[in-house]
C-alpha positions as CSV (number, residue, x, y, z in Angstrom):
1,X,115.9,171.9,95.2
2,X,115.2,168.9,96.8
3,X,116.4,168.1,100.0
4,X,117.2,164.5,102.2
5,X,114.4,164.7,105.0
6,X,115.0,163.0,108.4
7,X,111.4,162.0,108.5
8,X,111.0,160.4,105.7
9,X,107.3,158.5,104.8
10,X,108.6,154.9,104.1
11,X,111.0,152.3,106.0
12,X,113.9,152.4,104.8
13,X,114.8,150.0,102.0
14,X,116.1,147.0,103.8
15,X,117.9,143.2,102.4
16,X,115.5,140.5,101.9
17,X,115.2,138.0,104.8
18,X,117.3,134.9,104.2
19,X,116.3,131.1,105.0
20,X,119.0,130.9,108.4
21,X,121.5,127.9,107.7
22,X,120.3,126.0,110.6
23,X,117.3,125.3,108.3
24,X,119.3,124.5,105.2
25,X,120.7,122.1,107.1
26,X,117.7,120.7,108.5
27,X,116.1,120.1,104.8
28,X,119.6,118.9,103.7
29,X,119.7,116.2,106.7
30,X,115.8,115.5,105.5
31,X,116.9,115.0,101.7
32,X,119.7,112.4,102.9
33,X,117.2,110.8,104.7
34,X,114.9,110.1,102.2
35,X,117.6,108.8,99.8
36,X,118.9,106.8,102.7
37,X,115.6,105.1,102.5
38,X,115.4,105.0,98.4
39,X,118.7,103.2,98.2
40,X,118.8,100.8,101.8
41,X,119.3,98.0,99.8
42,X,122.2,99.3,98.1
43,X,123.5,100.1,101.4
44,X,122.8,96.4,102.8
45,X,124.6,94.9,99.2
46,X,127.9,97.4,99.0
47,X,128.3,97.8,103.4
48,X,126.7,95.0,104.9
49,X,123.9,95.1,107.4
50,X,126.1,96.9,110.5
51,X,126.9,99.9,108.8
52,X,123.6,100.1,107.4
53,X,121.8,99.9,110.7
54,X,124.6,102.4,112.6
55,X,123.7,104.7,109.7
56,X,120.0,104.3,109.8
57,X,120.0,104.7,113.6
58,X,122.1,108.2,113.4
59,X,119.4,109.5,111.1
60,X,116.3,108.8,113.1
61,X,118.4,110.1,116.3
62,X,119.3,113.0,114.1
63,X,115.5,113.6,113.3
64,X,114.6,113.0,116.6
65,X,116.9,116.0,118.1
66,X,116.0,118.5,115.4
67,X,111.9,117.9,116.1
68,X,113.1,118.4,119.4
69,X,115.1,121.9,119.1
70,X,112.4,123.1,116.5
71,X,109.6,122.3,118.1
72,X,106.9,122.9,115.2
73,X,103.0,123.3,115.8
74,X,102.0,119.6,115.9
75,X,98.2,118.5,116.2
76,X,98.5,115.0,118.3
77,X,95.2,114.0,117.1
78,X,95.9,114.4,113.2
79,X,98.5,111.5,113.6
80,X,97.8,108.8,111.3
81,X,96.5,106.5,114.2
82,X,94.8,104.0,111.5
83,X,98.2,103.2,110.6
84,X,99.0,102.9,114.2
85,X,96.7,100.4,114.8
86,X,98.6,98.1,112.0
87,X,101.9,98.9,113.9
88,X,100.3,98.5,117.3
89,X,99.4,94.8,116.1
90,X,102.8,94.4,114.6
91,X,104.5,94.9,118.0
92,X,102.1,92.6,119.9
93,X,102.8,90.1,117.6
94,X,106.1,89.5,119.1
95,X,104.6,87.9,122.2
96,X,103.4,84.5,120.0
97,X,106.0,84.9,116.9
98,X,107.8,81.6,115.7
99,X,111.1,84.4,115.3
100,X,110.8,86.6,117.9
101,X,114.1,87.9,117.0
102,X,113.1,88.4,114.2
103,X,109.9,89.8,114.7
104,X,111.2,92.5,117.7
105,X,114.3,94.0,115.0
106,X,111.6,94.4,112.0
107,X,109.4,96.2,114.3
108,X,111.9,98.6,115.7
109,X,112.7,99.6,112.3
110,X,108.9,99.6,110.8
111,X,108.8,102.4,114.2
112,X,111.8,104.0,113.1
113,X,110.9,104.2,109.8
114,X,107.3,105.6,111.3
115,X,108.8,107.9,112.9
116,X,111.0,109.9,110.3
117,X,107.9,110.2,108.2
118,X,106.2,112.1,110.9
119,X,109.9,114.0,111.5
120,X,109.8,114.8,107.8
121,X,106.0,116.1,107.7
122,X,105.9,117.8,110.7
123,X,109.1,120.3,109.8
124,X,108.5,121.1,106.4
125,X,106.1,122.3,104.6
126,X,104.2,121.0,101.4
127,X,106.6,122.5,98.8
128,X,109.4,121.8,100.8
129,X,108.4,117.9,101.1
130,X,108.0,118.1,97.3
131,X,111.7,119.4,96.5
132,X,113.3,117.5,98.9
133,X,111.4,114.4,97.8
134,X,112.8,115.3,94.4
135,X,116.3,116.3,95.3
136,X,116.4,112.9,96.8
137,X,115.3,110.7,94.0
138,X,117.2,113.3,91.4
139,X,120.3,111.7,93.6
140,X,119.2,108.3,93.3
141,X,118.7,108.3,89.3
142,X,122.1,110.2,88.6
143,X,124.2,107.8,90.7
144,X,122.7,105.1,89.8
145,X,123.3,106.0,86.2
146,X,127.0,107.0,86.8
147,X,127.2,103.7,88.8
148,X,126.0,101.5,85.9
149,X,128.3,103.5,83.4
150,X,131.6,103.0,85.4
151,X,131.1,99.7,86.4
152,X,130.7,98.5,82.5
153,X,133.6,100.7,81.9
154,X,136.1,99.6,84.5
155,X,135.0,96.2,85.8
156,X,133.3,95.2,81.9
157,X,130.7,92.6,83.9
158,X,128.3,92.7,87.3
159,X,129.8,94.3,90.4
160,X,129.0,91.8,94.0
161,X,128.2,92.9,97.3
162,X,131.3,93.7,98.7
163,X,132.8,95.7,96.3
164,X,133.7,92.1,95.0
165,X,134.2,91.8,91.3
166,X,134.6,87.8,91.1
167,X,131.1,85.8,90.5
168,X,133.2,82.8,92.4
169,X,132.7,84.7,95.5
170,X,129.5,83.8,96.4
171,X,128.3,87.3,96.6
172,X,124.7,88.2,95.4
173,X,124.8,90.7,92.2
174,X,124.6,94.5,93.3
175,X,125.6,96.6,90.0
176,X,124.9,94.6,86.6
177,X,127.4,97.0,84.2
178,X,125.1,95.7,81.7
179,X,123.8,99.2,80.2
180,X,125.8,99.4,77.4
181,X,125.0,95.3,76.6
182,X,121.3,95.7,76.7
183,X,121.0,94.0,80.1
184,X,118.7,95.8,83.0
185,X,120.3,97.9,85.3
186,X,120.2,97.8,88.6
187,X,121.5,100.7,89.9
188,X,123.1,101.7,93.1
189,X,119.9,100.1,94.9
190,X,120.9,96.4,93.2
191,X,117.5,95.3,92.2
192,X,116.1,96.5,88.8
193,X,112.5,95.5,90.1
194,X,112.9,98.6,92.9
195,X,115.1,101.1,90.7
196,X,112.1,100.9,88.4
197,X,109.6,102.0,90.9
198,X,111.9,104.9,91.8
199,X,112.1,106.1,88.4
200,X,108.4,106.2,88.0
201,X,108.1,107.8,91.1
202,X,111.4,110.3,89.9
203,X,108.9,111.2,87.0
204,X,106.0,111.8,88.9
205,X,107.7,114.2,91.6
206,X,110.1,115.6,88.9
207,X,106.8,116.4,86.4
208,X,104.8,117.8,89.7
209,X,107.2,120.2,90.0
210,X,107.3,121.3,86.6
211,X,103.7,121.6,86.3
212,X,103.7,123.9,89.7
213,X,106.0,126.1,87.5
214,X,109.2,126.0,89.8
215,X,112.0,128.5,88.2
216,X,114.3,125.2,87.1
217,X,112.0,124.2,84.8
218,X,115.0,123.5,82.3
219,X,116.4,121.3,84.7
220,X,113.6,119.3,86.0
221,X,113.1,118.9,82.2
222,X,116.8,117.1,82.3
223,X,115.6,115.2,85.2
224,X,112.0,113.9,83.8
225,X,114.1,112.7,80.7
226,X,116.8,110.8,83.2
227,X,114.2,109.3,85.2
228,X,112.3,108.5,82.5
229,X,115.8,106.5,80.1
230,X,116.2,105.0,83.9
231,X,112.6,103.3,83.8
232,X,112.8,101.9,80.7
233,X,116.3,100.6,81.3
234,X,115.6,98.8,84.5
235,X,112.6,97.3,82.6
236,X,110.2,96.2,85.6
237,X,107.1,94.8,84.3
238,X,105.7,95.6,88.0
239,X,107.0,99.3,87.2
240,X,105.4,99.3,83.7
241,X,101.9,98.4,84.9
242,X,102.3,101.0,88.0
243,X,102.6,103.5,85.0
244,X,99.7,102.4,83.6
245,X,97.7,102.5,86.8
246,X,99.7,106.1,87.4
247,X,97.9,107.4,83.9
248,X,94.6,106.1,84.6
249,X,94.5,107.6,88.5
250,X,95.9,111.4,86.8
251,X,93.4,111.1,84.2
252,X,90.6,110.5,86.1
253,X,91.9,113.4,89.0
254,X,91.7,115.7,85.8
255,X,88.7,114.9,85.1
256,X,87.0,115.5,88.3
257,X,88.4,118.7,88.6
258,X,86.7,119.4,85.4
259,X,83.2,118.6,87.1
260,X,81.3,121.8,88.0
261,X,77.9,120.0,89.6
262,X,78.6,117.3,92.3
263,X,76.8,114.6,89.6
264,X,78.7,115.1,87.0
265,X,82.0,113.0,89.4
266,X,79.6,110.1,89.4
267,X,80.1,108.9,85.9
268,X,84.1,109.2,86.3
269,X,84.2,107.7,89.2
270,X,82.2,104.6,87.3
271,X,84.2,105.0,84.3
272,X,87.4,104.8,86.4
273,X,86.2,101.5,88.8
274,X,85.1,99.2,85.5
275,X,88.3,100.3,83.9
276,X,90.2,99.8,86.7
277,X,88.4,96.3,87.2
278,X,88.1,95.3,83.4
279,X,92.5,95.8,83.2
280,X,93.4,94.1,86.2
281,X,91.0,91.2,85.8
282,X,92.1,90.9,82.1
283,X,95.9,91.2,83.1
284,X,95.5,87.9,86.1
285,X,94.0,86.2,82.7
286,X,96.5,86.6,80.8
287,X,99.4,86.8,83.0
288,X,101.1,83.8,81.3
289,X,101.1,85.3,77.6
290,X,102.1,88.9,79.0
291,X,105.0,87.9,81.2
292,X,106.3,85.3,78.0
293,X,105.9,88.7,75.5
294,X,107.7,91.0,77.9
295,X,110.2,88.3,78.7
296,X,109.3,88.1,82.2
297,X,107.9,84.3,82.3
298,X,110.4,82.7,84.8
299,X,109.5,86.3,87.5
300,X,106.2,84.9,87.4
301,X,106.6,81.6,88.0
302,X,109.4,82.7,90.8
303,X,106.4,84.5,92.7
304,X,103.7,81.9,92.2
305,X,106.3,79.3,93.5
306,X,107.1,82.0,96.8
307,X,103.1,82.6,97.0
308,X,102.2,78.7,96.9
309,X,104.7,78.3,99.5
310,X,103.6,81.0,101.7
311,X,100.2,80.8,101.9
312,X,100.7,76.7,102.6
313,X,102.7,78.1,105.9
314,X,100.0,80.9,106.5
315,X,97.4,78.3,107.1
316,X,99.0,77.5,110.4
317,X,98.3,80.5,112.0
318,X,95.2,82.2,109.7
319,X,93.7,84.4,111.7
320,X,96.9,86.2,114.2
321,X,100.0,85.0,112.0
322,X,103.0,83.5,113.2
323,X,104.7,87.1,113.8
324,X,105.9,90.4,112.2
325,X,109.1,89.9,109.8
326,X,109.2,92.6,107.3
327,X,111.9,91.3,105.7
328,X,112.5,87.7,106.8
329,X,116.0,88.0,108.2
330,X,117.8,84.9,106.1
331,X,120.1,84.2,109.3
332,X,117.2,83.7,111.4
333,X,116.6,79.7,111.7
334,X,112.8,80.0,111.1
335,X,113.6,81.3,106.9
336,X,116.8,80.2,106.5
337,X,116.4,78.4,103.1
338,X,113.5,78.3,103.2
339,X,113.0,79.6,100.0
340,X,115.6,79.6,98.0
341,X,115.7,80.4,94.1
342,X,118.5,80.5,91.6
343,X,120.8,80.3,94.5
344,X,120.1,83.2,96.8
345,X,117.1,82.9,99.9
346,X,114.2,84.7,99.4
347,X,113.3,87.6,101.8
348,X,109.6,88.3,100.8
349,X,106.5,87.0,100.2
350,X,107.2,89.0,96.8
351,X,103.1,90.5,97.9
352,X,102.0,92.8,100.6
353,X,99.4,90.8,101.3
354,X,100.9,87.1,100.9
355,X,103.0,88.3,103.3
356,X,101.0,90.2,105.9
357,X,98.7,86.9,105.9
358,X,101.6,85.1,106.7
359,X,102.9,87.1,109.5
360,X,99.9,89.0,111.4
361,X,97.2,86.9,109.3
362,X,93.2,87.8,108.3
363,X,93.2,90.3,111.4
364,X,96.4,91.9,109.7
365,X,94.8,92.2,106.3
366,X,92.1,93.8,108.0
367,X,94.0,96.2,109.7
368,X,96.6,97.2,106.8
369,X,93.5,97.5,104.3
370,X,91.9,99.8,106.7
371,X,95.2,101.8,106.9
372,X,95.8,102.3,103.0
373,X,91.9,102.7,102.4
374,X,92.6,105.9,104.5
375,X,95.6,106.9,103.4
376,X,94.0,106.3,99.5
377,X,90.8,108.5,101.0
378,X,92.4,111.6,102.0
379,X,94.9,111.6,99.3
380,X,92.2,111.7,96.9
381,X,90.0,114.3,98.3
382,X,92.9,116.2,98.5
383,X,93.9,116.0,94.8
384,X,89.8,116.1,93.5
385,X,88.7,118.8,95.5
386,X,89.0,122.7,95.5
387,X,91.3,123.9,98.2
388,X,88.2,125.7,100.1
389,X,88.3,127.0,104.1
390,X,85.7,129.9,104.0
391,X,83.1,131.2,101.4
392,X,85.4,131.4,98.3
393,X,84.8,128.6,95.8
394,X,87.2,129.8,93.1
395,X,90.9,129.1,94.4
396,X,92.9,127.4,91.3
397,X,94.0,123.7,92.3
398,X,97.4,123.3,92.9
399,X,99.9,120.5,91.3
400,X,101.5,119.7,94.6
401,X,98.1,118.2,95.8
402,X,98.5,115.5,92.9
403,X,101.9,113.4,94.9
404,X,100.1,111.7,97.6
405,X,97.4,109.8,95.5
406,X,99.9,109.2,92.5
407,X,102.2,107.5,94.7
408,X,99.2,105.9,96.7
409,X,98.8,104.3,92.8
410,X,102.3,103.4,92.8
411,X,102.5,101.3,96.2
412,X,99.2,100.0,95.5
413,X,100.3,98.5,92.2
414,X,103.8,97.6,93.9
415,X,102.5,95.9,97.0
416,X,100.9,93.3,94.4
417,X,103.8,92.0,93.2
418,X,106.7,93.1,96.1
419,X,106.6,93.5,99.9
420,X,108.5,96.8,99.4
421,X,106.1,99.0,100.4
422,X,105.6,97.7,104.0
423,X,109.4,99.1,105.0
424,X,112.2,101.8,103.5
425,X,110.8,104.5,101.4
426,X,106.9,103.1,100.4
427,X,106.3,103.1,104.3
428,X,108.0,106.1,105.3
429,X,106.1,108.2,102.3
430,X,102.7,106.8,103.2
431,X,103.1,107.7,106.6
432,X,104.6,111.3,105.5
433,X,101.8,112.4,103.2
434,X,99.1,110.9,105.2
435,X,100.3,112.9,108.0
436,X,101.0,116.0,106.4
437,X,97.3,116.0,104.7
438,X,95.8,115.4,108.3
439,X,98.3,118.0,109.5
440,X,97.8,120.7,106.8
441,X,95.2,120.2,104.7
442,X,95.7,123.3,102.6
443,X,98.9,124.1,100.6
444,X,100.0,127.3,102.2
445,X,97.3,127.7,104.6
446,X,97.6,126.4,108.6
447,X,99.8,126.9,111.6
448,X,102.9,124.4,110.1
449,X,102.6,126.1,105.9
450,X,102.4,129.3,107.4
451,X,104.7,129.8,110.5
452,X,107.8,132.2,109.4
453,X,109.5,130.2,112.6
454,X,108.9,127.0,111.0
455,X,109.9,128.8,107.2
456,X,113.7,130.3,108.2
457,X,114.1,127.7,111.1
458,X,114.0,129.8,114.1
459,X,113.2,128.0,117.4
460,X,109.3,127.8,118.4
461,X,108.2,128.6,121.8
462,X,106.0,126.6,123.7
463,X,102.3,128.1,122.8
């Protein structure tokens, strides 16, 4: 008859650990964040500027404190100091800016916005960054369709900035209500140009994480459909030919992981340049007949008129600029109508590079070129190559590694055509992917993937 034995060969059977709530919270303060930095715009439009900066200023204080109590393993010389450079040269250009004001508040939040990256990237790991990344944006799309909805339904037109539901009031347009009229949306964010970018980026992240076979594959289903009805309903041109660039850069990754012998990348990677080459030459051609098909004629003459205009002013100060302003505040004398088109002032060069000419000029270029030339490197390695650290050639590739040179494609293809990507979220997820490739290399592999402190969000002790 078998007996209970008080020495028995095994532990006994014990509950699974749990993630401790301190670091739910911290990847829920994360995800708020990050759609903090999708929607700021919709924040300036519906609170105004104040509020906006009070709450942008609690979340990187917020960061700050958590990086401080947590303590992660954090490599000072994998910081993305080629980007630093570019802010380095930002901040000195306050000392000869034309809008100092101007120059010295755009700075602080280019750092601030610098800084949450790194938060972000140092404190979770590569899967985390990739859910919370999508939780964000999954936020984004579904408000910003619920938004559209209930404005047409209650107001039945545009909803101002302001809450303010009156045209007479002056107020620049924040909510169109046009989704059931077969106008593009806008979304919470108030500029269908943007809300198109974020869909496309929605897909991406949402299709990554299907393809990396998370258990809610149902769901993320739901939300690659959402994102993708929310691209084609903001119906940005700019967004449309990001997709295309998108396609081409995931083809081409797919096929170098295909090669087997280190020649066989060559002919992709010339294949992939005279493609590359051949559509965007083709598209500056024939700009005119595209934009008039698509319905987009007056955009483009709207950002020849800005460029014409901007690079007349660059030519004062071509080689340092006339100072950092990312975006031109409109109260600031120096761009008060300056610019101003179908009654509202322009904030933007409407180009990364108009507009970096303009305010830290050729030595600017230099520098920011340099900074996404690095950031486009080590994303790409990190997607085309085998995840390798010791002998063994035969690990399987993982989907995560595909985010940072997709979006690389996607604020490449943006900064053309919108000055985005130099603040909010297209700087902050530069900055965080760069980081976390130079931080951890390796899904899953390294002190920061691998640390059960880091994992259930117990403290770290001083090494």
């Amino acid at each position: 008859m078998a007996r209970f034995s008080r020495h028995p060969a095994s532990a006994p059977p014990v509950a699974p650990e749990r993630e401790r709530t301190r670091h739910l919270l911290l990847r829920g303060w994360m995800v708020f964040s990050l759609f903090f930095a999708f929607t700021a715009p919709g924040w300036v439009l519906g609170f105004g500027v104040p509020l906006t900066a009070i709450v942008g200023g609690v979340i990187v204080a917020g960061s700050a404190i958590m990086v401080a109590v947590i303590r992660p393993p954090f490599q000072w010389r994998r910081l993305p100091w080629i980007a630093g450079t570019f802010i380095l040269w930002a901040g000195l250009s306050i000392a000869w800016s034309g809008w100092r004001e101007t120059s010295a508040l755009t700075w602080l939040l280019l750092v601030a916005t610098t800084f949450q990256g790194i938060a972000i990237a140092s404190v979770l790991t590569w899967r985390e960054i990739v859910r919370a990344i999508g939780a964000a944006l999954g936020w984004v799309i579904g408000l910003s369709l619920a938004a559209e909805i209930l404005v047409a339904w209650l107001v039945g037109g545009p909803l101002y900035a302001g809450f303010e539901t009156d045209a007479a009031a002056g107020a620049p347009e924040w909510i169109s209500g046009g989704i059931f009229a077969g106008a593009r949306i806008d979304g919470v964010i108030g500029n269908p140009n943007l809300l198109g970018m974020i869909a496309l980026l929605a897909v991406i992240v949402f299709a990554i994480e299907f393809a990396a076979r998370e258990s809610r594959r149902i769901m993320l289903g739901v939300w690659i459909g959402l994102s993708a009805l929310t691209l084609v309903l903001a119906a940005s041109v700019t967004a449309w030919i990001a997709t295309a660039g998108v396609a081409l850069v995931l083809t081409t990754v797919l096929l170098m992981r295909t090669a087997r012998r280190p020649g066989e990348r060559t002919r992709y990677y010339i294949g992939y340049a005279l493609i590359g080459a051949v559509g965007a030459i083709a598209l500056w051609i024939w700009r005119v007949p595209v934009f008039t098909a698509l319905d987009r004629t007056a955009d483009l003459l709207d950002r020849e008129t800005i460029w014409t205009a901007v690079l007349d002013r660059a030519g004062d100060h071509l080689a340092i600029g006339g100072g950092f302003a990312t975006p031109w505040l409109p109260w600031d004398p120096a761009f008060q109508d300056w610019i101003v088109l179908d009654g509202r002032q322009v904030t933007q060069a409407h180009s990364v590079w108009v507009d970096i000419l303009f305010q830290l000029g050729v030595v600017g270029v230099f520098l920011l070129g340099f900074a996404y030339l690095a950031f486009v490197w080590r994303s790409w390695f990190f997607a085309v190559d085998r995840p390798r650290w010791d002998l063994r050639a035969d690990r399987p590739y993982s989907a995560l590694t595909l985010l940072p040179t997709l979006t690389a494609a996607v604020l490449l293809v943006q900064g053309l055509a919108e000055t985005a990507p130099l603040m909010g979220w297209g700087w902050m997820l530069m900055i965080l992917l760069g980081s976390k490739i130079k931080q951890s290399p390796h899904i899953g592999e390294g002190p920061a993937e691998q640390r059960l402190a880091i994992e259930r969000g117990e403290l770290l002790r001083a090494s």
